[in-house]
N, C-alpha and C positions, 0 to 999 in steps of 0.2 A: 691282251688284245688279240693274241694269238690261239684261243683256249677256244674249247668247245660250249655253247649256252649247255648250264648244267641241266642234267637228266636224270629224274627220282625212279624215274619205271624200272622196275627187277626185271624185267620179261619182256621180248618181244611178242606182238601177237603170233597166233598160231599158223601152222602151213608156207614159214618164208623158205626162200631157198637160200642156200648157202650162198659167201661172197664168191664171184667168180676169182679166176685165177690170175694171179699179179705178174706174167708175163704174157705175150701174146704176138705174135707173127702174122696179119691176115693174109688170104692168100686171093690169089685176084678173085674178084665176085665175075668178071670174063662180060661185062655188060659196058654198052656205051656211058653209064653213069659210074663206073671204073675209080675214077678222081675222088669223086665226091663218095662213094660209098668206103674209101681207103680212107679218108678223114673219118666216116664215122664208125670206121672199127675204132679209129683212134680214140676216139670217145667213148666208145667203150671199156678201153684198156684203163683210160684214166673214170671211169667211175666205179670201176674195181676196186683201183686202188684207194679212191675216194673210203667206198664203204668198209677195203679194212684198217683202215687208220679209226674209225670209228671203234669204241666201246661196243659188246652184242646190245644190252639196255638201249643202247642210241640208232640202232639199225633196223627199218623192217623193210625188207623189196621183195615181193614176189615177184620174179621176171614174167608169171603167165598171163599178171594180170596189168603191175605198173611199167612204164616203158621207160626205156634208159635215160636216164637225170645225171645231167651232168651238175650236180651241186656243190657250189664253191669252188669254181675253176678260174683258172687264168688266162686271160684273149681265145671265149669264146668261140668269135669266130672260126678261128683257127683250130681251136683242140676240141667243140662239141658243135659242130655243123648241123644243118637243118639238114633231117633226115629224108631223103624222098620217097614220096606218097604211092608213087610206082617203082617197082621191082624188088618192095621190101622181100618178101617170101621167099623168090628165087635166091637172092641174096644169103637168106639165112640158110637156104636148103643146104647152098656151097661150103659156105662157113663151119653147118654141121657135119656133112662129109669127112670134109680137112681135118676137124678137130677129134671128130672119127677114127681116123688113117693116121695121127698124129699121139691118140693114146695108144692104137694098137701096136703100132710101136716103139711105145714108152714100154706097154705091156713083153713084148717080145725080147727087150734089150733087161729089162727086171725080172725077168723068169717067173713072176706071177701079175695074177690082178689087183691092179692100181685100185686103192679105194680114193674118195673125197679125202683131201685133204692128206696124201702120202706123196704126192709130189710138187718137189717147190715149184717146177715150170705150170702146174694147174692144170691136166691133159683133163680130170676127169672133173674136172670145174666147168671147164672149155665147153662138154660136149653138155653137161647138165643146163650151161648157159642157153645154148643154143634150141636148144630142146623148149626151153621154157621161152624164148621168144618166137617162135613158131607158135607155139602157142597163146603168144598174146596175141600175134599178129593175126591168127584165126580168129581171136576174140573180136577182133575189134574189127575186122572186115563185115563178120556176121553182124557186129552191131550197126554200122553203118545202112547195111543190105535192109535191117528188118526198120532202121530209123526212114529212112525213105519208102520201105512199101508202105507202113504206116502212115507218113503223111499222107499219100495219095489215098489211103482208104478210111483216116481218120482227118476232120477238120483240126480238132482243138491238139494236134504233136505238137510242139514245138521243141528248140534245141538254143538254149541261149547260148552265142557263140562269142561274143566281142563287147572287151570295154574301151573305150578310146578315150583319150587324154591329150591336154594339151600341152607342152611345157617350151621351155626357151632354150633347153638342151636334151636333142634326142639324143645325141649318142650316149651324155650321160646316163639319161635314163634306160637305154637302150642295157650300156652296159650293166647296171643294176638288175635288172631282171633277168638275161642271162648268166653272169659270173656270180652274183651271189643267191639268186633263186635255181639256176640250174634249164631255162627256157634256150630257145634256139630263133633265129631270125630266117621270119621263109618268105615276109618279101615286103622290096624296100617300093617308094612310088616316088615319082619323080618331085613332087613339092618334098621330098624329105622327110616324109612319112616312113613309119616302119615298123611291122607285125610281127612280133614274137608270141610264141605258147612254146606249149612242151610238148609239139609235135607237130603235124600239118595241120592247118585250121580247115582244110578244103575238105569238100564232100564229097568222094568216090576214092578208088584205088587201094591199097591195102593199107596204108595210111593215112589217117584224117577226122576228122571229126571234132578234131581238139579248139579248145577257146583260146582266143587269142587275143592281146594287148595291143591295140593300136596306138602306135605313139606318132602325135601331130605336131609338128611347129607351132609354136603361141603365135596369136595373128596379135594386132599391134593395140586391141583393145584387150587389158585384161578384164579377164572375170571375175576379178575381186571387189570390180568398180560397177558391178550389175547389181541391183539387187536381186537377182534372179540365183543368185550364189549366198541369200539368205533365207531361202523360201525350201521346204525340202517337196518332194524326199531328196536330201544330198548323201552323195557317196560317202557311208563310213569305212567299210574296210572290204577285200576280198581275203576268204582263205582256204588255205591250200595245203597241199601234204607235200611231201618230200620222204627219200628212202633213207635221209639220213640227217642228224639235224646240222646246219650250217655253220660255217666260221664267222665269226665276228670279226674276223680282219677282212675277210670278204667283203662283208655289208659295209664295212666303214671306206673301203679302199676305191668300192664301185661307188662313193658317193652319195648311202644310203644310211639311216642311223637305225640304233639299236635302240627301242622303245620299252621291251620288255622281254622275258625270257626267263620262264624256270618250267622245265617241262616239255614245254612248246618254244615257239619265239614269235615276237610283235616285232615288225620290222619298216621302216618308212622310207618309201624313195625317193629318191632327190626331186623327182615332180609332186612329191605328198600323197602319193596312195601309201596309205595303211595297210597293211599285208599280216595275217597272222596265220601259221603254218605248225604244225604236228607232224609227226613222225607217222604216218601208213601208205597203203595200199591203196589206187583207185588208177581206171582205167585211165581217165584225166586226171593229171593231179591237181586242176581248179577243181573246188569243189563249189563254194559260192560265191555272191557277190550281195554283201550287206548295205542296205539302203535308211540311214535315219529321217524318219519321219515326227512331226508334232504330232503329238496323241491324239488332236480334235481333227486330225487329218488322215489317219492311221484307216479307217473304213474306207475311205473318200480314196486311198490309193491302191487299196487291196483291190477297190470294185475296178481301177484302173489296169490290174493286173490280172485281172481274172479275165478283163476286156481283150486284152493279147493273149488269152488262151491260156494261159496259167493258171494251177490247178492249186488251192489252200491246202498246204498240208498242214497245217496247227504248228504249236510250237516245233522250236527247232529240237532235236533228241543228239544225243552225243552219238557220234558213229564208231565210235573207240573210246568208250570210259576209261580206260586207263592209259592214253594216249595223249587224251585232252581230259585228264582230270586237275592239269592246275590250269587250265585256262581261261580268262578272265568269262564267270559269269554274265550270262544273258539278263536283258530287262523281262520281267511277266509283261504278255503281252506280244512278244514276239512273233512273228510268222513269216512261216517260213512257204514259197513258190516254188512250183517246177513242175516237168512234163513229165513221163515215163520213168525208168526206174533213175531213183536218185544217186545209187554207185555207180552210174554212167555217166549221166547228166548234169550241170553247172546248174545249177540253183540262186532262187532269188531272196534274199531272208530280209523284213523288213524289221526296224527296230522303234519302238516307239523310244523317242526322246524324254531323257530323265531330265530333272528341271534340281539338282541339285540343292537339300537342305539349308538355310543358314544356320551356323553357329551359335546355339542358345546361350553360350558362356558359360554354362555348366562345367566347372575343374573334373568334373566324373566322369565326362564324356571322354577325355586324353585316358583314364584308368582301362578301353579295354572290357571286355563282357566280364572279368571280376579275376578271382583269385582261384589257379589248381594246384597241384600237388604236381611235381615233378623229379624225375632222376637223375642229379647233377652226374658226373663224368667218374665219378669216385665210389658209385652207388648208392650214397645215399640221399635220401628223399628233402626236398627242399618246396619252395612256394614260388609261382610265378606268376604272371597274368597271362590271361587269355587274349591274345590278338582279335581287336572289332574282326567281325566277319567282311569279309571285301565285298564290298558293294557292286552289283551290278553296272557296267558303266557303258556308253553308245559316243565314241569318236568319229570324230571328221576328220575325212582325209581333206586335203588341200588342193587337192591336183585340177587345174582347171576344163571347164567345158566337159565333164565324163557323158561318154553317151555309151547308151549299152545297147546292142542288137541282138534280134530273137528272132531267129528263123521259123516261119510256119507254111503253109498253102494257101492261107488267107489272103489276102488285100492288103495292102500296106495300110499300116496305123502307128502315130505317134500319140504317147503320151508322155506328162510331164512338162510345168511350166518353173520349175526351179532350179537348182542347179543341176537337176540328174535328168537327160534326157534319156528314153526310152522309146525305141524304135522298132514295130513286127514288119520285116520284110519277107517277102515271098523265100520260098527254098530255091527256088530257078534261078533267083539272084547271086546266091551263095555260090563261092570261088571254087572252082574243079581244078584237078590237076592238071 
């Protein structure tokens, strides 16, 4: 229960940077956010140490590009706080200094220079760290700066930013998606409402742009008692990346179960969103949000989606074949939505609903695609069967009332009369620091 979901990949992808260093002292960031930026070095400290308890096979983070995940951690709130959307940079500029002034005098008192990896306090981890969140943190100002001059000079931008859900326990849920996904909580509403992502969902400042999980109290009618919760397109899964893959005592202890796992992992939370996640890189780690549709409805919701300004990219394509090479095949048929570039952007993938075979009674069907030739443990050659090829399969998550929001310039537009509502709100609307 305690073990890593096992991992076949030889290789991380290319260009990561090394784990940061496993000890760490911050030193004041000198701002009136003081508190809360001295918690999220602490967050840092522990997603160090997170990534090297990992296997390399099981680890990829570029700091230039993904932003600190705290994955699989313990009360959250506490040890991986929501990061603030203003004064990230100055912050880091500090940090770089320090960590600066801090190998130079590692270097001074060792009589040469410190490479990666020749000191156990981490002086030249520290400063590579920092280096490389400056660098995301450039990245992702610029994106925000060019996502908004675009709106204003393109109609059809959009930014899908929020799925929301209903359930009868937020905190549980709450806790699920930060302690065993590795998200941060950046703002709670007075009905008990509460938004988490894996970073500021808000539009301005040097941090934001991230999608975020709206978790709502169940109102006293369920949605299981609608039929509007059998009609789709219904939420099947969202998924997402991570720098490292998760513990299974995590997901089980926040309340969430473990669905599947060899490569990747399938993970379900205590309100029923289905979540499937891979080991990479991406400026947001949401990467999409899967929608099961019936096949004689599959045109009739795409024209819905192209309606809010989403653009057809055809099937979905792996973004890391050897990442997401054991994980559960797509139906044909698939398609996949979104705005501007897709390694920025939260995406919309629709799945046409499989209607599963019956059982012909065929004794041959249990045999297997037939008989090969294999190399038992001793070397020599034996016969086995071929494993059926896994079948493409489209899951429902359970979690009630999901509505998703799509920021544009446009005019407000809802669509969706099933269990998955879908809403384009203006950008003006959208939450600022």
């Amino acid at each position: 229960a305690n073990g890593w979901l096992p991992s076949p990949m030889s290789q991380v992808a290319p260009n990561r940077t090394g784990p940061p260093p496993r000890s760490f002292s911050p030193s004041s960031p000198g701002s009136s956010h003081e508190n809360q930026w001295g918690k999220v070095m602490a967050c840092v400290v522990s997603l160090m140490l997170t990534l090297l308890t990992f296997p390399v096979a099981a680890t990829a983070r570029d700091g230039r590009v993904s932003p600190p995940t705290c994955v699989a951690i313990i009360d959250a709130a506490t040890n991986c706080p929501a990061r603030p959307a203003v004064g990230a940079k100055k912050n880091a500029e500090i940090q770089l200094k320090s960590a600066q002034e801090r190998l130079a005098a590692a270097e001074k008192e060792a009589g040469k220079v410190i490479q990666l990896g020749e000191s156990p306090q981490g002086e030249p981890e520290m400063v590579e760290f920092w280096k490389s969140e400056l660098a995301r943190l450039d990245l992702n100002r610029t994106f925000m700066s060019e996502l908004e001059a675009k709106m204003k000079e393109d109609a059809q931008i959009r930014l899908v930013s929020q799925l929301a859900i209903e359930t009868s326990d937020v905190a549980a849920e709450e806790k699920f998606w930060c302690e065993a996904l590795g998200m941060q909580r950046y703002k709670a509403f007075p009905d008990g409402s509460v938004i988490v992502a894996f970073g500021p969902p808000s539009i301005g400042g040097e941090e934001g742009g991230y999608f975020g999980v709206k978790i709502v109290p169940a109102t006293s009618q369920k949605a299981s008692s609608s039929d509007s919760s059998k009609r789709s397109p219904r939420l099947s899964f969202v998924q997402l990346t991570t720098p490292a893959l998760i513990r299974i005592s995590r997901v089980v202890s926040s309340g969430g179960q473990v669905v599947d796992g060899y490569g990747y992992y399938g993970v379900q939370s205590p309100a029923g969103v289905l979540v499937r996640a891979y080991v990479e890189d991406r400026r947001d780690p949401m990467e999409l949000v899967a929608l099961a549709v019936e096949p004689e409805k599959l045109q009739e919701t795409s024209e819905s989606l192209k309606k809010l300004g989403l653009e057809d990219r055809g099937p979905y394509k792996l973004v890391s074949p050897e990442m997401q090479a054991y994980m559960p095949p797509l139906p044909e048929g698939n398609v996949l939505f979104g705005s501007g570039d897709p390694t920025f952007n939260v995406q919309v993938l629709l799945l046409p609903e499989l209607r599963q075979p019956k059982p012909s009674g065929n004794p041959l069907e249990s045999l297997g695609r037939g008989p090969t030739l294999v190399v038992n443990e001793d070397s020599s050659w034996g016969v086995g069967i071929l494993d059926d090829l896994e079948r493409p399969m489209v899951p429902l998550s359970l979690a009630r009332s999901p509505r998703l929001t799509v920021y544009g310039s446009g005019p407000e537009l809802v669509v969706g009369n099933g269990n998955m509502v879908i809403d384009l709100r203006n950008i003006k609307e959208a939450p600022r620091p």
